[in-house]
N, C-alpha and C positions, 0 to 999 in steps of 0.2 A: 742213052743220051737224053731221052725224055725225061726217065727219072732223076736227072742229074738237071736237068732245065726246074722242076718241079723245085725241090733242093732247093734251088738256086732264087727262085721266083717266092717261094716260102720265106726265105732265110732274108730276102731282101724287103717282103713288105713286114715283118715283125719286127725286123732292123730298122726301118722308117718310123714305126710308132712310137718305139722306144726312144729314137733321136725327138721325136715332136710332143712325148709327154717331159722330154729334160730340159731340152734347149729354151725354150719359150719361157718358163718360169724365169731362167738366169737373165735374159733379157729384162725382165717387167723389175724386176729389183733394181736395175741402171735406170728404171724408167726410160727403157728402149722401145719404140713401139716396136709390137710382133705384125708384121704383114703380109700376104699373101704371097710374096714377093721371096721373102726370106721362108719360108715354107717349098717355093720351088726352088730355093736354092740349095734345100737339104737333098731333095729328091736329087737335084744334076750333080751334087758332090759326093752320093752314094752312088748312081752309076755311074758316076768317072771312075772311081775307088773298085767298082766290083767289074768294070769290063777294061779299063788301058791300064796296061801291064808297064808300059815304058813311062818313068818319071819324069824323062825329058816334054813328052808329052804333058803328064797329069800334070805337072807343078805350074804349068804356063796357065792352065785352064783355070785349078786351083785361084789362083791370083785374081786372075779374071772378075770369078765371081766376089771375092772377098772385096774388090776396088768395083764391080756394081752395087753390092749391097752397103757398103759406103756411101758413094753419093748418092743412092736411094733416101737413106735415111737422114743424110747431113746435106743433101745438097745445097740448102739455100743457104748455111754456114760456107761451106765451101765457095759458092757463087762467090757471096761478100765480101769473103778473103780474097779470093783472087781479080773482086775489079777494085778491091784496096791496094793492092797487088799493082795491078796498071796503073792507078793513080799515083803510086809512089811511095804509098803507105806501107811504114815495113811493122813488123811486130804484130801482137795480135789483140786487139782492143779488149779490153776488161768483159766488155757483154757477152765477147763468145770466149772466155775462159770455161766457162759449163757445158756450151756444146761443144766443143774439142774435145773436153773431158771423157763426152760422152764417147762420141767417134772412137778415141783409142779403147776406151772398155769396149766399144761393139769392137772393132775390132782384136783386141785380143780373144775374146770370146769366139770369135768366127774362126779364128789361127788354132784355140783349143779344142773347136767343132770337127775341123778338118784334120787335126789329128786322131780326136777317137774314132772319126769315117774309118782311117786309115787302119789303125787296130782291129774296127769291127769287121769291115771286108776283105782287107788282107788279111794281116794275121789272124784272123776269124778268133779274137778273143774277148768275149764277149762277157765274162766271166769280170774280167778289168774292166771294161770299159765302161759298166753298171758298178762295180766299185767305184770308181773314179766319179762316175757321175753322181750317184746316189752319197757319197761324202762329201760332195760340193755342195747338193742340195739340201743338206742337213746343219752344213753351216751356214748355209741362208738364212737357214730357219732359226737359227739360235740368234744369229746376229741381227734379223729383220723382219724377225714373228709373224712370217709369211706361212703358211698353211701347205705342209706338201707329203700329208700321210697320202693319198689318194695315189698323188704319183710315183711314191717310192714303192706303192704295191702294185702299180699298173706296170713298172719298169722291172720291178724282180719278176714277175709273172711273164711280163713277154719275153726277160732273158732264158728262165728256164723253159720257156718252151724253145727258144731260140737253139740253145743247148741241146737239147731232145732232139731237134730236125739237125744238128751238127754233127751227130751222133748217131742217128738209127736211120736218118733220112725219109723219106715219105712212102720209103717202103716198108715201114712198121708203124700199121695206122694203128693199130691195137695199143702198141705203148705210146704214141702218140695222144689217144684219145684218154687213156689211164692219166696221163700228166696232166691232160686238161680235165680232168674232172678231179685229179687231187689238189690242183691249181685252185680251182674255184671255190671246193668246202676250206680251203685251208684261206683264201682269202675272205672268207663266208663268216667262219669261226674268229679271225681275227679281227673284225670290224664289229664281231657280236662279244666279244670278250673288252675289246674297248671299252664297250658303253654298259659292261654288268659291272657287279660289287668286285671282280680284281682289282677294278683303282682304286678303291676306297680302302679294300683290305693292305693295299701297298702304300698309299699315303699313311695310314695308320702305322706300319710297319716299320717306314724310313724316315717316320716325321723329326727323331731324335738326330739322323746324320743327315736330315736335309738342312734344318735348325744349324748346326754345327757351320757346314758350309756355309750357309747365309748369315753365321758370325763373322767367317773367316774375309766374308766380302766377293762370295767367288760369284754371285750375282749379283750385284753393284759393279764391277767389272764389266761384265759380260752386257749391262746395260751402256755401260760408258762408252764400249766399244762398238756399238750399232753403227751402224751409216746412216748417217744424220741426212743425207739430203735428198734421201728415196721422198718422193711424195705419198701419202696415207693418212686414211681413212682417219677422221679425227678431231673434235673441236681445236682453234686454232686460233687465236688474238688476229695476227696477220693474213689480212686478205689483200693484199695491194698488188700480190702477183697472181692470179689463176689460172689455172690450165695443167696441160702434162697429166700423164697416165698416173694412177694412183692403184696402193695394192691396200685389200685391207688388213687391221688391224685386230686383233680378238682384245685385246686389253679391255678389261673390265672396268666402267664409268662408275656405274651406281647401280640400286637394286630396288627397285619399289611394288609396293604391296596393292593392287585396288581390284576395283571393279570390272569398271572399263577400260581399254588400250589409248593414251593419247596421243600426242605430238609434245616434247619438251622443247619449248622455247631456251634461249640464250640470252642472244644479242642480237641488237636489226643495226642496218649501218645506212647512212642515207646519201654517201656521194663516194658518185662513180667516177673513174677515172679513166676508162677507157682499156683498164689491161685488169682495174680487180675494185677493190668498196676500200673504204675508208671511212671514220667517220669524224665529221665536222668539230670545230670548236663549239661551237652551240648547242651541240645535241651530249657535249660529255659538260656542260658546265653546271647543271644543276642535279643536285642528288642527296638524298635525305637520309638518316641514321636512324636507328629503331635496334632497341635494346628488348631480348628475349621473343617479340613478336611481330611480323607484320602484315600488314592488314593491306589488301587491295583490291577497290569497289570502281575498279575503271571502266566491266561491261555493265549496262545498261538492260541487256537481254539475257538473260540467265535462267537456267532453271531453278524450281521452290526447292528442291534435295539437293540435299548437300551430299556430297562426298568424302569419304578421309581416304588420303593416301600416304604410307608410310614409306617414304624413302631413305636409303642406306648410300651415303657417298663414300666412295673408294678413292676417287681422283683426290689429287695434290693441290687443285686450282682453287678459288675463292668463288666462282660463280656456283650456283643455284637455279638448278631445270627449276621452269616454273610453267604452266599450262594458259589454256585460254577457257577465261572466266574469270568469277569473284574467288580472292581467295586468300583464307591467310597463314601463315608460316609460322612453327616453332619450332625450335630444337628440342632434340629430348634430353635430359641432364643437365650439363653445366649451363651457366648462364651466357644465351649467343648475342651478336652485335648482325645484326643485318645491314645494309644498303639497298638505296632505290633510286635507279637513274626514272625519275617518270617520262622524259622523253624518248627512250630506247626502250624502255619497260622493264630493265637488266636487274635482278639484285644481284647481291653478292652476300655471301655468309666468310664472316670470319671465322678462320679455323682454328682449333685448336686441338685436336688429334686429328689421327692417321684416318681414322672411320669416324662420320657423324651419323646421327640418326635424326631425320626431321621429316615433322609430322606438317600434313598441307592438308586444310578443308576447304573444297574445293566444290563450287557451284557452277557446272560447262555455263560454258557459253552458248546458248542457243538462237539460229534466225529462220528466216524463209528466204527462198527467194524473191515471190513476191511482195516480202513487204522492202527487201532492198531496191525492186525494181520503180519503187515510190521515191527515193530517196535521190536527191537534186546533188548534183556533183558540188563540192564544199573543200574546204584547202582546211585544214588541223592550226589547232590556235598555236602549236608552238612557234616559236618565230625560224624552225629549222625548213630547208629549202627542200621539199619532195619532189619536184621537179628539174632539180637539177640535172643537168647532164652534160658532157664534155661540150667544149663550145667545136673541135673537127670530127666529134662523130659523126659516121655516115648517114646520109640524109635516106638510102636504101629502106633502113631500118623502118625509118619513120613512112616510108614510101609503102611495106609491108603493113605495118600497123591498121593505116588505114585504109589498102585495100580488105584487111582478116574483119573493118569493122565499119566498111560505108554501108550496109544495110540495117546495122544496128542502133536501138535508138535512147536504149537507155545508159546511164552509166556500168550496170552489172551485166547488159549484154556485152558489151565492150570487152570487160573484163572475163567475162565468160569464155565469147571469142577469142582471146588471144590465150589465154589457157586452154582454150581445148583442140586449138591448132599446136600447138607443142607436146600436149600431151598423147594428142591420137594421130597426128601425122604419120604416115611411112617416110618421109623424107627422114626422118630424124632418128639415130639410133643412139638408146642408151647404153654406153658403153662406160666402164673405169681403165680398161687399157689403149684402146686405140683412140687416145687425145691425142693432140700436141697444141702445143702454144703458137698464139698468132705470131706474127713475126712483127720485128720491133714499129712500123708504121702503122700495122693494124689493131684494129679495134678488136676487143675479144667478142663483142659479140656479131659483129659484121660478120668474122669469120669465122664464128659457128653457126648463123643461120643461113650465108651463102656460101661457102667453100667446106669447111668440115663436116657441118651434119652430125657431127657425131659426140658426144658427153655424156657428162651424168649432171649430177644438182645443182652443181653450181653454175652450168650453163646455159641449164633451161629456166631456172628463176631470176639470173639475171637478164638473159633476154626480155622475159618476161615483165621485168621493173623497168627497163632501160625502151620500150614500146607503149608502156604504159605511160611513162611520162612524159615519151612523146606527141601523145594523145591531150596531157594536161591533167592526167589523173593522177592524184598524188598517191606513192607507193615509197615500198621500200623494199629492203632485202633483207631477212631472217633468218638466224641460223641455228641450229641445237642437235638434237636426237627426235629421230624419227621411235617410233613404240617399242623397238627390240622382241623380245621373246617371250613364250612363258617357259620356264625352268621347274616352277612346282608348281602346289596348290597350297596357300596361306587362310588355313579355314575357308571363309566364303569368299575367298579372295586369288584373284592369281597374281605371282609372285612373278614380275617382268625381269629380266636381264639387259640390259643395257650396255654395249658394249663401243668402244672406239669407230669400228666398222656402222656401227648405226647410227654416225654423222651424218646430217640433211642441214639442207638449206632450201626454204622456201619464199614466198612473195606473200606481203600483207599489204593488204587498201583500206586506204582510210574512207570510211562511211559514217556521213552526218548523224550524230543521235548514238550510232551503233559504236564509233570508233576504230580500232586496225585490227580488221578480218583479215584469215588467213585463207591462201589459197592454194592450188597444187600444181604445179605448170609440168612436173618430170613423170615421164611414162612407170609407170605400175605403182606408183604410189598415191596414199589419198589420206587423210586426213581427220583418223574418227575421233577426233576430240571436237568437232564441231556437229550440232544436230542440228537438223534443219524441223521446224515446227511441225511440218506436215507428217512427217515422220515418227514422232514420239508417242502414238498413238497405238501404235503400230510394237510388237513386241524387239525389243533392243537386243540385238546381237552385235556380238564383240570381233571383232576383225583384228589385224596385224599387218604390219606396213613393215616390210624391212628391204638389204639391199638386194639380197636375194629374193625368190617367190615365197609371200608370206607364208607362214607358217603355223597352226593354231599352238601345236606343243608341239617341245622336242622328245626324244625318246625315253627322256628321265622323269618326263612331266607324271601326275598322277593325278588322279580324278577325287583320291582316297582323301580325306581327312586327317590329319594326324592325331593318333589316337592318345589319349593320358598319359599312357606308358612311356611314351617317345617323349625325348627331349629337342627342342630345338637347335639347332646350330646359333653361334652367337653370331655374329656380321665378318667379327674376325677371322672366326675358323672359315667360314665360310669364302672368304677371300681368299686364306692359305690352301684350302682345298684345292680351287681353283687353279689356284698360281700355279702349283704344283704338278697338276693335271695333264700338261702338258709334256714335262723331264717324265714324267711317269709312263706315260702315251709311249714316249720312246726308246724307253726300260723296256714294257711290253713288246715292242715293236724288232727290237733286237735281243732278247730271248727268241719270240716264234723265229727269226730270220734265222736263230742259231740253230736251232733245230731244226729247220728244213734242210741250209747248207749241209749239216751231219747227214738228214735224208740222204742228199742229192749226192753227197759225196761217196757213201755206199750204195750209190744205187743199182750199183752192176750187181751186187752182189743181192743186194734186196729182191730185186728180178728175177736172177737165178734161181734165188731160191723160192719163189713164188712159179717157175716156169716146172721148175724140175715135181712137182707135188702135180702137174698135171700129167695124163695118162698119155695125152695126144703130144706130150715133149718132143719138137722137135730139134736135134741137136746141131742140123744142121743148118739150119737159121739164125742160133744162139752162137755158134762159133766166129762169126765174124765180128761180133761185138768183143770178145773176148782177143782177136788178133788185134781189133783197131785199138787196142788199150796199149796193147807189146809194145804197137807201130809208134805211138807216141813215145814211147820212152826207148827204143830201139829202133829207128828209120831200116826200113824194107825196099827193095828196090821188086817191081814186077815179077820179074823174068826169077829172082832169087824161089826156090821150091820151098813149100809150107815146112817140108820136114827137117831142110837145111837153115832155113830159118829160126827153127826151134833149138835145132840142136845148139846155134849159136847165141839164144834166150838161155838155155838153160847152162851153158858154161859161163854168162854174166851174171846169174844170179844161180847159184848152183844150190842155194834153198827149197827151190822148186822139186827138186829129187825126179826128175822125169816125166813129172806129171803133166807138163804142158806138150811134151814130147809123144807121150801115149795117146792125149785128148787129141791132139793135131794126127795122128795115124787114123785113130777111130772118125775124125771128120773123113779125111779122106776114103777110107772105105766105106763109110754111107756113102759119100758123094761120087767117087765111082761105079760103087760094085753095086750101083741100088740095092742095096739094103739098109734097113731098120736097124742097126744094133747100138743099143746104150742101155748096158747093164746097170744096177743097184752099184757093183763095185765103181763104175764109172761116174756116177752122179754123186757118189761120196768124195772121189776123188776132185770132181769139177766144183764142190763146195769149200774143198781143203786148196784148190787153186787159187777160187778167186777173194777168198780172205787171204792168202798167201799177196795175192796180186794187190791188195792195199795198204800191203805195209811195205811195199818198196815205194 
């Protein structure tokens, strides 16, 4: 009975993991928040499943849960409804056509959760139900370029150990501990075979029928068919609505060659609305044309060296990252057509291929503190409004403001203070899944600094602008690419990656003389495209700011030079590499899967024959593995005798020729007559059984 509680208790927290490395992904694609809430609700719908036996019972419970985790997540939809509902209101108003939306995907999701509970603890088939799961999550991923190698090996690993304890139970720690240790080099191996020359040699190899396919349109498709209204990680025109969980994004922006790691500016927007930015008529009305080059001398404080940085654009868009400093722009080749909004600071490059190449000389922008804390608060000669703010946002706000800055007395303590209360606070957690959006009367930032708490960048810098101007300091909101990666080494130069996922948005203040300094209000990130004077004296090291914990280099980076001999990649291959890297990922990823399933699927007999080559073979250990295999394909009742049982094995498969007949006599007399006997002829015979017993 212990042993069968152990079993039991084993089989039940490997089963949990497995439900909480699949489930949670499916949700954040719906932009469902995952909650603590829906976590104990896997736990009570796993032991309902593995202790009541009677449906009449489970299916009431079942419900239960599935209608509290509904109005957990939908309740304030729900509320609305139903005092429209009283009021008289019949139908369901346009605003919550999305959250309805949502409710039914959560719940059919919760309906499809509660079925594979039911597979995994009843029918203990765990085999399917990591099938099931792990093909759902690989349409995710095609269709919403969400990331989910990590968990489709976290789930195959916990299934075959799952299987292992279904199978030999916790009273064979020996093969138990064999799985987990082939478990771990083969998970070891496949995540080191990833990241070697197999992609390259298989992109090389399939470049001809991926080419083909990508005539045929079979990805252009597959793009058209995404789910358009997941929220992700991503430069974006429209900011009018903010908020909601966001997943990232790997699509590749651009690629730039320098020095040092900066901050890529975009676009700044200067009126807030209460739910997201917009920007004014005033601030898009003047903008100037500049043919082959342009030139821009807007800081005042900059360093004497200059910089070149060579960027490679992949995106479809017309903007152009541009840094903080003096600095000017050309294209490489054809002849380009710039733009310049001077009030937003925005260019744009007109395109005309797939990939451009342009070259930036760039001189940072350099200040101190102290010479800013000289600097008299001053309003920007444009005639656009930096202090604007909604005429019913919450007076709260401004109630915090200036409690974070009555001790303060200059304009950059102000500003200091209220960026370094959002940045370093514990109240405040950086989060991209556990948003949600205010509800239709509230303010988005009212209700992330007193009721949510919880965001990523676009919450903490618009706080941040929307307190600042409460104050009377004029600011704005900024958005672009945070530094991304390094990838390689481009001679004396490292070669950044810049990717979708390394969308940010920051706060800029305008300072007399100096102009619109950038700031950083979102916890772990900072901003090394700005030096501070004091510092320059001082030997310069290179940082990295990304969404994850920075990172100096990835595992491809290299320190080496490129030597004579090597050719460079051109921007294009380089992109199709990439592209590709991913369908390749997954080529690799289901070859290993293919050949473990082969393992797993001989393993009776791999064991065998790995038990029988030992001296200390015992056969009476080994033979209950080889009944519970019959048992599946031939049901046994207790009471039924081993040798009567065989004999009725061996008249349904009479291929056998006695063999399972004689092995089951010879168990039995080890295990009555204590004795040891299992001959040479007997071990040849239990190798010709259990290849025999894999082809029924």
């Amino acid at each position: 009975m212990r042993k069968i509680n152990e079993d039991k208790l084993v089989f039940f927290i490997l089963s949990l993991l497995t439900l909480f490395l699949a489930f949670p992904t499916m949700l954040e694609v719906f932009s469902i928040p995952v909650t603590k809430f829906f976590y104990g609700s896997i736990i009570c719908l796993c032991l309902t499943a593995l202790f009541i036996k009677e449906y009449l019972i489970k299916v009431p419970i079942y419900f239960f849960i599935i209608i509290a985790n509904l109005y957990v997540v939908g309740k304030d939809t729900l509320n609305q409804l139903l005092a429209n509902r009283l009021r008289g209101v019949s139908g369901i108003p346009m605003e919550n056509f999305e959250d309805i939306s949502m409710l039914i995907s959560f719940g059919l999701l919760f309906v499809f959760l509660t079925i594979m509970i039911e597979y995994q603890f009843v029918g203990k088939m765990v085999i399917f139900v990591t099938t099931i799961c792990v093909s759902y999550l690989l349409l995710l991923n095609i269709f919403n370029d969400i990331s989910v190698s990590y968990h489709v090996l976290g789930i195959f690993c916990l299934t075959l150990l799952n299987h292992l304890i279904l199978v030999y139970g916790t009273r064979q720690p020996k093969v138990i501990i064999l799985g987990v240790i082939s478990l771990v080099l083969v998970s070891f191996s496949t995540l080191l075979i990833l990241e070697t020359n197999a992609s390259s040699y298989l992109l090389k190899v399939t470049a001809p029928y991926r080419q083909e396919l990508d005539k045929k349109g079979l990805y252009d498709y597959i793009d058209s068919r995404k789910y358009k209204t997941i929220g992700k990680t991503g430069f974006d025109e429209d900011d009018s609505q903010l908020g909601g969980a966001i997943l990232d994004d790997d699509t590749m922006q651009f690629r730039v060659s320098q020095k040092n790691p900066h901050y890529f500016r975009i676009d700044s927007k200067d009126t807030y609305t209460g739910k997201g930015w917009e920007s004014s008529e005033k601030s898009q009305s003047m903008s100037s044309t500049y043919t082959d080059k342009i030139e821009s001398h807007s800081s005042l404080s900059v360093k004497e060296e200059k910089e070149t940085l060579a960027f490679v654009l992949f995106y479809k868009a017309n903007y152009m990252p541009t840094t903080y400093g003096n600095f000017s722009l050309r294209e490489i080749g054809d002849e380009s057509v710039f733009t310049q909004n001077p009030v937003t600071s925005r260019v744009d490059l007109e395109r005309k291929e797939e990939i451009n190449q342009v070259e930036m000389t760039l001189q940072e922008l350099v200040f101190s503190d102290e010479e800013l804390k000289k600097v008299e608060l001053a309003l920007p000669k444009e005639k656009v409004d930096y202090l604007q703010l909604p005429k019913n946002y919450s007076s709260m706000v401004k109630e915090l403001a200036v409690t974070l800055t009555k001790d303060k007395k200059t304009t950059l303590d102000k500003v200091r203070g209220i960026e370094s209360y959002l940045k370093n606070s514990s109240d405040f957690k950086y989060t991209k899944k556990e948003v949600d959006y205010p509800k239709d009367n509230e303010d988005y930032v009212a209700h992330f600094l007193f009721e949510s708490k919880k965001g990523y960048c676009d919450n903490f810098s618009t706080s941040m602008v929307v307190m600042l101007r409460s104050l009377g300091i004029p600011s704005r909101w900024v958005k672009g690419f945070n530094t991304g990666e390094v990838v390689e080494k481009d001679g004396d130069k490292d070669a950044y990656l810049i990717r979708n996922r390394n969308a940010h948005s920051w706060v800029e203040v305008y300072f007399d003389q100096y102009g619109w300094l950038p700031f950083e209000p979102t916890p772990t990130f900072a901003t090394p495209s700005v030096n501070e004077k004091k510092v320059l004296k001082k030997k310069e090291t290179k940082s990295s700011s990304n969404e994850d914990p920075p990172q100096k280099k990835t595992n491809n980076s290299t320190d080496k030079e490129i030597q004579p001999n090597q050719t460079k990649k051109t921007p294009k291959e380089s992109k199709d590499n990439i592209k590709w890297q991913t369908v390749l990922k997954w080529v690799l990823w289901l070859f290993l899967i293919g050949i473990l399933l082969i393992i797993f699927y001989f393993r009776l007999l791999v064991i065998g024959w790995l038990l029988i080559k030992r001296k200390n073979f015992s056969f009476i250990t080994f033979y209950p593995l080889i009944l519970r295999k019959f048992e599946r394909k031939v049901s046994r009742k207790k009471e039924v005798p081993l040798l009567d049982y065989a004999t009725k094995i061996e008249k349904r498969y009479p291929t056998l020729k006695g063999d399972f007949y004689h092995l089951t006599a010879v168990f039995e007399e080890n295990l009555y007559g204590n004795t040891v006997i299992f001959s040479e002829s007997d071990k040849d015979m239990l190798l010709r059984l259990l290849k025999k017993l894999h082809k029924k």
